[in-house]
Backbone as JSON, one array per atom type, in Angstrom:
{
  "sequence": "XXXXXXXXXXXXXXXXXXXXXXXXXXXXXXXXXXXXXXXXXXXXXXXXXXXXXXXXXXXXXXXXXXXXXXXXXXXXXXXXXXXXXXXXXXXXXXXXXXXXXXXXXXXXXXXXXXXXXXXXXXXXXXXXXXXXXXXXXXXXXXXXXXXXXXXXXXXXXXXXXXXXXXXXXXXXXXXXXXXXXXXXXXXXXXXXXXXXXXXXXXXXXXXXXXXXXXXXX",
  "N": [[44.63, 35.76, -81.82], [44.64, 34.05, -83.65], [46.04, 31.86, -82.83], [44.77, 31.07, -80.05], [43.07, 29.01, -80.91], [43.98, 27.09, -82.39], [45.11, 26.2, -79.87], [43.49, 26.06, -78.38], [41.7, 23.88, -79.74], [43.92, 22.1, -79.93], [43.73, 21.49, -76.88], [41.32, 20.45, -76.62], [41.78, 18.32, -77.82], [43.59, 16.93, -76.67], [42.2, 16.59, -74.0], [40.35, 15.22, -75.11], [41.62, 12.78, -75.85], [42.77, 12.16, -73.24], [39.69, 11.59, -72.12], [39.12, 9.65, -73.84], [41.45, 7.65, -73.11], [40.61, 7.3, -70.5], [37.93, 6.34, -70.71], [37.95, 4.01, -72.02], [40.05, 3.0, -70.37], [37.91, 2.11, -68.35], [36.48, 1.05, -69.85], [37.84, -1.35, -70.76], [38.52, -2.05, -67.53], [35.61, -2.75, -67.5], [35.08, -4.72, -69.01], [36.6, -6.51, -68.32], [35.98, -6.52, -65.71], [33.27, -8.04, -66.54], [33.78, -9.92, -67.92], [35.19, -11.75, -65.99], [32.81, -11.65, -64.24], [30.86, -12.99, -66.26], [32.9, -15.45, -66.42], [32.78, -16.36, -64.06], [30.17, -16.94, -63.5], [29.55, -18.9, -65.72], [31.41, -20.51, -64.31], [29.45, -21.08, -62.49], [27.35, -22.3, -63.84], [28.41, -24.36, -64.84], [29.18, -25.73, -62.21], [26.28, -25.51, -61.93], [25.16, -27.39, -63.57], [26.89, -29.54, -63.14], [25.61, -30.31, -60.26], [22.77, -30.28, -61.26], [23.44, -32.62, -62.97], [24.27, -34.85, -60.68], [21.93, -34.61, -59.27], [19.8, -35.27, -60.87], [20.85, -37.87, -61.75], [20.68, -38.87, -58.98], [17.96, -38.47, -59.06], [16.96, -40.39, -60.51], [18.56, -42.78, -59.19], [16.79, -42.83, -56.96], [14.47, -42.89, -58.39], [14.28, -44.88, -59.27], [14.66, -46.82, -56.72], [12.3, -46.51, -55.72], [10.68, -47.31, -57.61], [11.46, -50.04, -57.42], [11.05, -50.62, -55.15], [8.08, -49.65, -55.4], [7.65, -52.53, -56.87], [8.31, -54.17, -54.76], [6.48, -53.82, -53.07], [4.49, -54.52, -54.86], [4.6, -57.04, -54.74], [5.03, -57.43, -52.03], [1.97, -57.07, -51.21], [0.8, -58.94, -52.9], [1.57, -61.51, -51.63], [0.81, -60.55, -48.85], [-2.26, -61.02, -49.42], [-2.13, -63.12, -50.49], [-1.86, -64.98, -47.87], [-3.73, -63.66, -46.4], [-6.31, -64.99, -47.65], [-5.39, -67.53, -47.11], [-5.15, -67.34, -44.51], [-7.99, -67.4, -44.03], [-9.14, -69.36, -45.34], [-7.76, -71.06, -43.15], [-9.45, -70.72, -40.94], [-11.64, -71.24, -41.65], [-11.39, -73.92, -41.89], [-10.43, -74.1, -39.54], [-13.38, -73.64, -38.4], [-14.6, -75.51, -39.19], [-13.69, -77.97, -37.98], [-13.66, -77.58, -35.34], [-16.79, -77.7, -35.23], [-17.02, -80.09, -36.14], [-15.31, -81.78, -34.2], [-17.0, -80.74, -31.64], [-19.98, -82.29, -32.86], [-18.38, -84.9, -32.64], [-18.15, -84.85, -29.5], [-20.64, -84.56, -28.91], [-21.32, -86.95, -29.75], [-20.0, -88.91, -28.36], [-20.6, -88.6, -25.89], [-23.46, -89.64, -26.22], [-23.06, -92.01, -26.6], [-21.3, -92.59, -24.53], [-23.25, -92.67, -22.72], [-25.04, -94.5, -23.61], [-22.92, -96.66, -23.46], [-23.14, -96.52, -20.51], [-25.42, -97.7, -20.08], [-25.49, -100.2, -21.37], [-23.7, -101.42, -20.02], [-24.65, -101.46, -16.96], [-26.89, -103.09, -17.92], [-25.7, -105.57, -18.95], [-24.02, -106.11, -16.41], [-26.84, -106.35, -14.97], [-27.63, -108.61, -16.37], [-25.29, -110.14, -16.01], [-25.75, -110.41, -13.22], [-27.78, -112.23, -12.9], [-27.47, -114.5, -14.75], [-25.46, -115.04, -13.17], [-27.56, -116.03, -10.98], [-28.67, -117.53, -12.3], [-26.92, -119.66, -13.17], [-26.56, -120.73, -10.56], [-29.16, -121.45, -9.84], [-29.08, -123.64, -11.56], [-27.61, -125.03, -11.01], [-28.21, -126.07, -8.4], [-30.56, -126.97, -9.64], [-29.47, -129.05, -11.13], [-28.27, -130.96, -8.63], [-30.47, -131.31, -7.41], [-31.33, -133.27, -9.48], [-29.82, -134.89, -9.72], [-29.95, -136.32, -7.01], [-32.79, -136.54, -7.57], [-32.8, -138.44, -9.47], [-31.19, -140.68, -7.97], [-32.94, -141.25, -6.0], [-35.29, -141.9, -7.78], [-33.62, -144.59, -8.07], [-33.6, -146.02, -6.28], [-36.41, -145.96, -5.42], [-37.11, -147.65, -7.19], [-36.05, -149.82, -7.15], [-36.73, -150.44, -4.64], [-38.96, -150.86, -5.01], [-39.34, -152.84, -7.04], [-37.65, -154.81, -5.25], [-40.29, -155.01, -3.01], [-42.54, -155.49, -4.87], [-41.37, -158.55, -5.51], [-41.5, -159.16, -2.83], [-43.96, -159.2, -2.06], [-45.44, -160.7, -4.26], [-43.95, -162.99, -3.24], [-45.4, -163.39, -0.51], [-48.04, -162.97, -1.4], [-48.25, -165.68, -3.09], [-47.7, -167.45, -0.85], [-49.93, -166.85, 0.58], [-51.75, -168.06, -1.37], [-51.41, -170.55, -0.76], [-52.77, -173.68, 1.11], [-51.02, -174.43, 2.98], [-48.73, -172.35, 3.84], [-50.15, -170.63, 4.65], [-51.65, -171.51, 6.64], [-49.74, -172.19, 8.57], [-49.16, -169.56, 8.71], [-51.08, -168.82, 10.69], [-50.56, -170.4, 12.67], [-48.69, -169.26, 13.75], [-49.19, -166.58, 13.92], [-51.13, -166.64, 16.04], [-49.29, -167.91, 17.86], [-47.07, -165.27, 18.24], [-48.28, -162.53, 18.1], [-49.05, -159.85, 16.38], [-48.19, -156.82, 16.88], [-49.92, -153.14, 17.3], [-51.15, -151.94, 13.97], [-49.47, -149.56, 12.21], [-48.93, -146.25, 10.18], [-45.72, -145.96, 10.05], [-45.17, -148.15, 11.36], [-45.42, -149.65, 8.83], [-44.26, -149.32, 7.2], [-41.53, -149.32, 8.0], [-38.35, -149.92, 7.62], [-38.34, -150.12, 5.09], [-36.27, -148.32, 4.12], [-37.94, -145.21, 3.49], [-39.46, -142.13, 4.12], [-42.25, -141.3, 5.01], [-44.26, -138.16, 4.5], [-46.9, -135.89, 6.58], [-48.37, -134.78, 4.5], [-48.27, -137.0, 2.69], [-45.83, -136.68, 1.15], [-43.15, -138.69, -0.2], [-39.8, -139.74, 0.33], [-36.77, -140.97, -0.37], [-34.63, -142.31, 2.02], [-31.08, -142.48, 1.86], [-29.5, -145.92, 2.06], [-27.68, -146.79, 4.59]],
  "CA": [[43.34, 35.09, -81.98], [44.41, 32.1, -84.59], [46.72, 31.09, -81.92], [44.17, 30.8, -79.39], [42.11, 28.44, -81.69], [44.77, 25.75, -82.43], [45.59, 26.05, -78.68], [41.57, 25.39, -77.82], [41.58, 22.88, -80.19], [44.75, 21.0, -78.97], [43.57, 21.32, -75.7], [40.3, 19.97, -76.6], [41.79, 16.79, -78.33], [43.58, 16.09, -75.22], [41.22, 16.26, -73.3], [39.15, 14.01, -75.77], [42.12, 11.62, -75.63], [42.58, 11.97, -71.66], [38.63, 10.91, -71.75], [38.92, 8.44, -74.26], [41.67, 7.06, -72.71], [39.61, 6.87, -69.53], [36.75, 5.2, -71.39], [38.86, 2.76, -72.58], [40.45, 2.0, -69.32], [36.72, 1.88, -67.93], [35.64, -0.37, -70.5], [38.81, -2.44, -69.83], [38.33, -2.87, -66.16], [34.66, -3.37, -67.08], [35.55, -5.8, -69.86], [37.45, -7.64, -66.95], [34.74, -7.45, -64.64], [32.41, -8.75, -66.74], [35.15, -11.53, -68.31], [35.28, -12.13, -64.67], [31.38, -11.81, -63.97], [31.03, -14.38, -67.26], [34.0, -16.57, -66.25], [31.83, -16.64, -62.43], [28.43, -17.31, -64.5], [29.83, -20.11, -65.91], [31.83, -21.8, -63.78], [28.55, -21.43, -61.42], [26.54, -22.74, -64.45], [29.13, -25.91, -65.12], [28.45, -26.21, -61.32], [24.8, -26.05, -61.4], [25.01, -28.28, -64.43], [27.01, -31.02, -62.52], [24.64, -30.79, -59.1], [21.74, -30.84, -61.7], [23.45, -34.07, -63.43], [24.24, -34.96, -59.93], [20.69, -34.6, -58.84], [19.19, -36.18, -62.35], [21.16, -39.53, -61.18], [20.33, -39.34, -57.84], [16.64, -38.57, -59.09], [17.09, -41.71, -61.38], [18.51, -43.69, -58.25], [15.68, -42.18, -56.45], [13.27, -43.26, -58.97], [14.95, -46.72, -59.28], [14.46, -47.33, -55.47], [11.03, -46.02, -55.42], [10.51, -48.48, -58.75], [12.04, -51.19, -56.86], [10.17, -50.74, -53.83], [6.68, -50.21, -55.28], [7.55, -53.95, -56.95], [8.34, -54.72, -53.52], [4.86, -53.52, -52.48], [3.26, -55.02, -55.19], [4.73, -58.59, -54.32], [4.2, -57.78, -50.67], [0.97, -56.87, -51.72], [0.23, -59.96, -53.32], [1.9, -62.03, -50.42], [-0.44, -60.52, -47.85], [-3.02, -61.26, -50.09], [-2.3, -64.76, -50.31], [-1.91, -65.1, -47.03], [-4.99, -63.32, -46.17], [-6.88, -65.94, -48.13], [-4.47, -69.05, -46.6], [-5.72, -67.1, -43.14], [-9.5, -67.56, -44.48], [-8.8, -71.03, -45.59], [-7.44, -71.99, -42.29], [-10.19, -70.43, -40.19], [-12.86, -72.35, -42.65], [-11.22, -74.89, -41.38], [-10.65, -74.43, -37.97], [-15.0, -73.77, -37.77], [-15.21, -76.94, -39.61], [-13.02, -78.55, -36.98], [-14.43, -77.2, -34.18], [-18.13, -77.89, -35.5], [-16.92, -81.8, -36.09], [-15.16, -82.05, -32.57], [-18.83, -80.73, -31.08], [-20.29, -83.26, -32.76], [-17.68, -86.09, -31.75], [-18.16, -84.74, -28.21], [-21.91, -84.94, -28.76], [-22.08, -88.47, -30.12], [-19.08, -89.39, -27.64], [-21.64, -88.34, -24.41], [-24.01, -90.21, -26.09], [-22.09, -93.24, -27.02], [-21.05, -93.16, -22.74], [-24.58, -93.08, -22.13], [-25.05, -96.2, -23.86], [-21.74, -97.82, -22.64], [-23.03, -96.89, -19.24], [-26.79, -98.41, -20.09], [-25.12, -101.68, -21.58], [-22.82, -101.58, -18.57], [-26.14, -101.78, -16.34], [-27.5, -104.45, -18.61], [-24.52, -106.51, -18.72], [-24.22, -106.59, -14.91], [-28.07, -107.52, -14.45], [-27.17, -109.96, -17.22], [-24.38, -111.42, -15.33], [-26.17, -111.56, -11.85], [-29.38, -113.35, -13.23], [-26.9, -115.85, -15.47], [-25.32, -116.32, -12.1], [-28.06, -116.63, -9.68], [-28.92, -118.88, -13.5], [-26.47, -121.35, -12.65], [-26.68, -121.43, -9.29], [-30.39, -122.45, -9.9], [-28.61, -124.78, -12.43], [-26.38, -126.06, -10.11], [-28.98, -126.17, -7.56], [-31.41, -127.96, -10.32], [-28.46, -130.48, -11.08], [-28.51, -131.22, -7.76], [-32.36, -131.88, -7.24], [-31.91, -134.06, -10.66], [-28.67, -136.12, -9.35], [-30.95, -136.55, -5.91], [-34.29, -137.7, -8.04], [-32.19, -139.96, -9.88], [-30.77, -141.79, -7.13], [-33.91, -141.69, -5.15], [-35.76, -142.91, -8.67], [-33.29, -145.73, -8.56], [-33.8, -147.1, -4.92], [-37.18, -146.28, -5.58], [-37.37, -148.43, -8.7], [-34.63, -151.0, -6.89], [-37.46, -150.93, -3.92], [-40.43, -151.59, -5.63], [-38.91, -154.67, -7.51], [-38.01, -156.45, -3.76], [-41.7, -155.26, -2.82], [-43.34, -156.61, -5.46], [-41.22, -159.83, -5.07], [-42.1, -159.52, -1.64], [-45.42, -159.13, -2.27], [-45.55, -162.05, -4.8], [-43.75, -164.22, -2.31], [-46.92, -163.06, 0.21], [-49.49, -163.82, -2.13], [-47.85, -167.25, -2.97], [-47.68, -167.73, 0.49], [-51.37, -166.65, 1.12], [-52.18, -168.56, -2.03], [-50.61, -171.85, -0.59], [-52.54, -173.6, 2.42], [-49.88, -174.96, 4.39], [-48.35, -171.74, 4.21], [-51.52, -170.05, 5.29], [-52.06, -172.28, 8.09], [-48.27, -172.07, 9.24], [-48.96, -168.04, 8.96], [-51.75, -168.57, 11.06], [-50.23, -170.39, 14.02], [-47.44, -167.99, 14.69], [-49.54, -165.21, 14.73], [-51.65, -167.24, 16.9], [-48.48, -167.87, 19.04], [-46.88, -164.37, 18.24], [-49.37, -161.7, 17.45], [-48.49, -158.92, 16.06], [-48.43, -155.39, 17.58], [-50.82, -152.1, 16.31], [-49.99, -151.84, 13.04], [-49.44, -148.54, 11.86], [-47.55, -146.38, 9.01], [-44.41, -146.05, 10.38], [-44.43, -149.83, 11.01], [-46.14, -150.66, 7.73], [-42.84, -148.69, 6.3], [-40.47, -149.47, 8.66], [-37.55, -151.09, 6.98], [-38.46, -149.56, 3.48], [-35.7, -146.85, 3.9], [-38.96, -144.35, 2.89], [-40.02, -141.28, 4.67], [-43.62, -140.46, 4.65], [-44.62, -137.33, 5.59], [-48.09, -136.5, 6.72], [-49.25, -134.5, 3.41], [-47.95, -138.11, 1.36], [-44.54, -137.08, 0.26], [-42.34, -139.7, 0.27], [-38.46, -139.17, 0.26], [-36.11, -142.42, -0.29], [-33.7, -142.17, 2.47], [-30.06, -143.19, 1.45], [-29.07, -146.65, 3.15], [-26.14, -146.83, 4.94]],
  "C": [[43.49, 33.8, -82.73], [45.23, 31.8, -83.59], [45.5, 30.3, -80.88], [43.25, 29.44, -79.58], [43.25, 26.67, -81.9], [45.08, 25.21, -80.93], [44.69, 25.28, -77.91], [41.59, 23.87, -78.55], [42.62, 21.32, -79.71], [44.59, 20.57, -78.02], [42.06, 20.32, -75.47], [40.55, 18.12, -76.99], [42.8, 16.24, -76.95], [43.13, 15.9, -74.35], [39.75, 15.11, -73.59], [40.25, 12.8, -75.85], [42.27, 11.12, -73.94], [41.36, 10.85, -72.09], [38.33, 9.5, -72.82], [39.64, 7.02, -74.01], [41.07, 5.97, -71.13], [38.71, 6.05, -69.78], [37.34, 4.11, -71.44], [39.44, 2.05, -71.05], [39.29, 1.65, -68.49], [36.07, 0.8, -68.1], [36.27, -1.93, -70.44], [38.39, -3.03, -68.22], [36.87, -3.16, -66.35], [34.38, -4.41, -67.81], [36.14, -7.08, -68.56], [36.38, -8.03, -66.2], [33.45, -8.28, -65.25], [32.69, -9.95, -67.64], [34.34, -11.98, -66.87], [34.12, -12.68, -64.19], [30.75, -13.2, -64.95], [31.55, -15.3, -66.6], [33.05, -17.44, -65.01], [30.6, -17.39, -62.87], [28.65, -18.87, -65.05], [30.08, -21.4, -65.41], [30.59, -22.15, -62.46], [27.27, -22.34, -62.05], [26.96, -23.85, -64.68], [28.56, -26.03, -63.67], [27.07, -26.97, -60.98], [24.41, -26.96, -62.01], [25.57, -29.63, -63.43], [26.2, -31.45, -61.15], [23.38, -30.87, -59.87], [21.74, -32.21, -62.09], [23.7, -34.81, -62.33], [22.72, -35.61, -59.43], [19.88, -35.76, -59.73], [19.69, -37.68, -61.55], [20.85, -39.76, -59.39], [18.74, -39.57, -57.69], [16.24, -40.36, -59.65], [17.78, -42.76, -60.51], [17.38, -43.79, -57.81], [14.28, -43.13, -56.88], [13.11, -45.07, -59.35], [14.36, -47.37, -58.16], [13.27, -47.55, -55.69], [10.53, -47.02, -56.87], [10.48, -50.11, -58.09], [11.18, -51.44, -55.38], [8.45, -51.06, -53.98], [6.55, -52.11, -56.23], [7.53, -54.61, -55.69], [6.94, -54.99, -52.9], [3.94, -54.34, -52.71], [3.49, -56.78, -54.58], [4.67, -58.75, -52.55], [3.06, -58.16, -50.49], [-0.15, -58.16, -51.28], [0.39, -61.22, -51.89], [1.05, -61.99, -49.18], [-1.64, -60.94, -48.49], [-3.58, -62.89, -50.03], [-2.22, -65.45, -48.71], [-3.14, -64.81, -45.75], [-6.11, -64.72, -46.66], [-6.2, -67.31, -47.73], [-5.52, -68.36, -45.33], [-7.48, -67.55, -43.3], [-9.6, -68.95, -44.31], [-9.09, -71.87, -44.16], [-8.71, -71.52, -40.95], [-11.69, -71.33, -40.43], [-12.75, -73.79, -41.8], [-11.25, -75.65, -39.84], [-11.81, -74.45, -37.4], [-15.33, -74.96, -37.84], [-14.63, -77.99, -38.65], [-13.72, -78.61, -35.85], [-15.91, -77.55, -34.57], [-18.03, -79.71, -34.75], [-16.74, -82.25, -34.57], [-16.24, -81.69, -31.51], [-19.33, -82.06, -31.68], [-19.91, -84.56, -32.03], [-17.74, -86.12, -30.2], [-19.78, -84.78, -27.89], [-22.11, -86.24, -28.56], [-20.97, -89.02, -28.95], [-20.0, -89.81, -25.88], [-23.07, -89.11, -25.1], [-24.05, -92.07, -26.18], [-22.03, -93.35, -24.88], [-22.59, -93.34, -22.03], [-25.09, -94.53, -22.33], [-24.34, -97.24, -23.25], [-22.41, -98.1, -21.05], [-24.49, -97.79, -18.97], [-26.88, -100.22, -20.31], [-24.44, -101.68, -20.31], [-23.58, -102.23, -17.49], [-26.49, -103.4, -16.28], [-27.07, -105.77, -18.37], [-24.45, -106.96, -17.37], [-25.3, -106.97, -14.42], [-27.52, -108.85, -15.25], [-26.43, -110.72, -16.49], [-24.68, -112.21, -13.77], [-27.28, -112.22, -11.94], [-28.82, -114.59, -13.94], [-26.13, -115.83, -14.36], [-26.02, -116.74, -10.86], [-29.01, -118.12, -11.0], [-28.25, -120.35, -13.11], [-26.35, -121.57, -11.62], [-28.11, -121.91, -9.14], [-30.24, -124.04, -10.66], [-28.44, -125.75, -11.53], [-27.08, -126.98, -9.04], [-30.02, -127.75, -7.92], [-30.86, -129.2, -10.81], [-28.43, -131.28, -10.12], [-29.38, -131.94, -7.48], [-32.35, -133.14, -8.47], [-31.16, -135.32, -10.39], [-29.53, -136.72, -7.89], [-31.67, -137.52, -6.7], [-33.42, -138.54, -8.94], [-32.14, -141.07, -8.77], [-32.33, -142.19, -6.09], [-34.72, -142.45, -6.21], [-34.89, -144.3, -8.2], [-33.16, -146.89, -7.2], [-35.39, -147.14, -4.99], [-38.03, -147.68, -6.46], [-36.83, -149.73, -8.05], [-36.0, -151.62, -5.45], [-38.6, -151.58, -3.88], [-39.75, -152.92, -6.16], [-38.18, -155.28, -6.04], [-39.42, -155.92, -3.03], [-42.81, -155.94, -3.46], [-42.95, -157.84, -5.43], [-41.37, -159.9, -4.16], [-43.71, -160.32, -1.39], [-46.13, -160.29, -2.9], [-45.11, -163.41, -4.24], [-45.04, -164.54, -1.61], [-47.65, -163.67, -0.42], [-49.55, -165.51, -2.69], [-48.18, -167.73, -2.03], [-49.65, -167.96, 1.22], [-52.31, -167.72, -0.17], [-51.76, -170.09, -1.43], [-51.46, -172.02, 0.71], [-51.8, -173.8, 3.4], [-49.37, -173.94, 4.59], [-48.95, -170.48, 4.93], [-51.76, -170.06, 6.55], [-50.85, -171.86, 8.8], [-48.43, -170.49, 9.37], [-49.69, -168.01, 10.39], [-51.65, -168.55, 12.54], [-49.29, -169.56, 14.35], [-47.95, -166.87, 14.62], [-50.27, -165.6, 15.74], [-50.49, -167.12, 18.27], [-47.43, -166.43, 19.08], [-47.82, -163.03, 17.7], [-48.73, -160.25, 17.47], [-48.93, -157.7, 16.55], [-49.37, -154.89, 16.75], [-49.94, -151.63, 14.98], [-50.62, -150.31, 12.9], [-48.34, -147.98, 10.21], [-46.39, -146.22, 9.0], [-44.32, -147.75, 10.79], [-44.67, -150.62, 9.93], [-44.86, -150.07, 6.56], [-41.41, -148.42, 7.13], [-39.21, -150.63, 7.69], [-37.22, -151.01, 5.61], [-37.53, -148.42, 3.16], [-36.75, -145.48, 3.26], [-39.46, -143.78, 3.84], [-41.29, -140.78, 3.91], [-44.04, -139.43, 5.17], [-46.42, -137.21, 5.65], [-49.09, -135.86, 5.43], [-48.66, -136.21, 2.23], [-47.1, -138.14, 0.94], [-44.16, -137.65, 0.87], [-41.07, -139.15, -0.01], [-37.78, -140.33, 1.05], [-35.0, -142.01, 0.88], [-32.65, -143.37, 1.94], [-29.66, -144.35, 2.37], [-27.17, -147.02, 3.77], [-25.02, -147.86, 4.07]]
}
């Protein structure tokens, strides 16, 4: 019976070293696996750390661009802006253009109305100043005429009145009285009339009285 007892007991502590060795190699391989599981954790956490710092600078490119762009925007922005208002500008302008060129095409059609009314004018004007001087020319004419006929007129009367004053001498004188008397006595003179009482006078009478000096040869 005390045998049995040291025997139990021996048997018991090897069996508590067996299982503690077991533990132990348990806690070992689970020491390892979770070294291992750690070691994994880590190097998946340095990972996630460098695709986060990764990410961070690509966010911070990212945010750079997108910085850089909405300046872009805003100076597009502004650009359309100003250009919008240049477009205004030039439309202002182009009504005001277009308004003026209506007018100029108003006053232009009334301006040709005129040109074509003086035009008119001008051409009566020019055929009345030239049927003008051909009345001129005409009336130059008629004036160079009554001159020259004044001046045979004027040239005829002075040898009629010395005619005439010879005559009346003559008729004032008897001997020349008497001497008239016999040669009409021995020549007697035809019917007198007014073509023979103006025969010789280069002077056409007609039968209302005008006279008209004919030129002598």
């Amino acid at each position: 019976m005390k045998l049995l007892l040291p025997i139990a007991l021996a048997l018991a502590c090897i069996a508590l070293a067996i299982s503690l060795y077991l533990t132990k190699q348990d806690d070992t391989a689970q020491h390892e696996n979770d070294a291992s599981a750690i070691a994994d954790f880590s190097n998946q956490v340095t990972s996630a750390q460098s695709q986060i710092a990764l990410r961070n600078a690509t966010i911070l490119t990212f945010s750079n661009s997108l910085d850089e762009a909405h300046a872009a925007t805003l100076v597009f922005s502004n650009h359309l802006l100003e250009a919008q208002s240049a477009v205004g500008l030039d439309e202002e302008q182009i009504t005001n253009l277009n308004r003026q060129v209506a007018e100029a095409s108003s006053q232009i059609q009334t301006l040709s109305g005129r040109i074509a009314g003086l035009t008119n004018q001008f051409a009566g004007l020019a055929a009345q100043l030239a049927l003008t001087k051909t009345t001129l020319a005409q009336t130059n004419q008629d004036l160079v005429q009554a001159y020259k006929d004044y001046a045979l007129l004027e040239n005829r009367f002075r040898i009629d009145v010395a005619e005439r004053i010879v005559v009346d001498r003559k008729f004032n004188n008897p001997a020349q009285l008497q001497a008239q008397l016999e040669k009409l006595k021995k020549h007697p003179a035809g019917i007198i009339s007014a073509e023979s009482i103006y025969a010789g006078l280069n002077v056409e009478v007609k039968s209302n009285g005008w006279c008209h000096v004919i030129t002598p040869n």
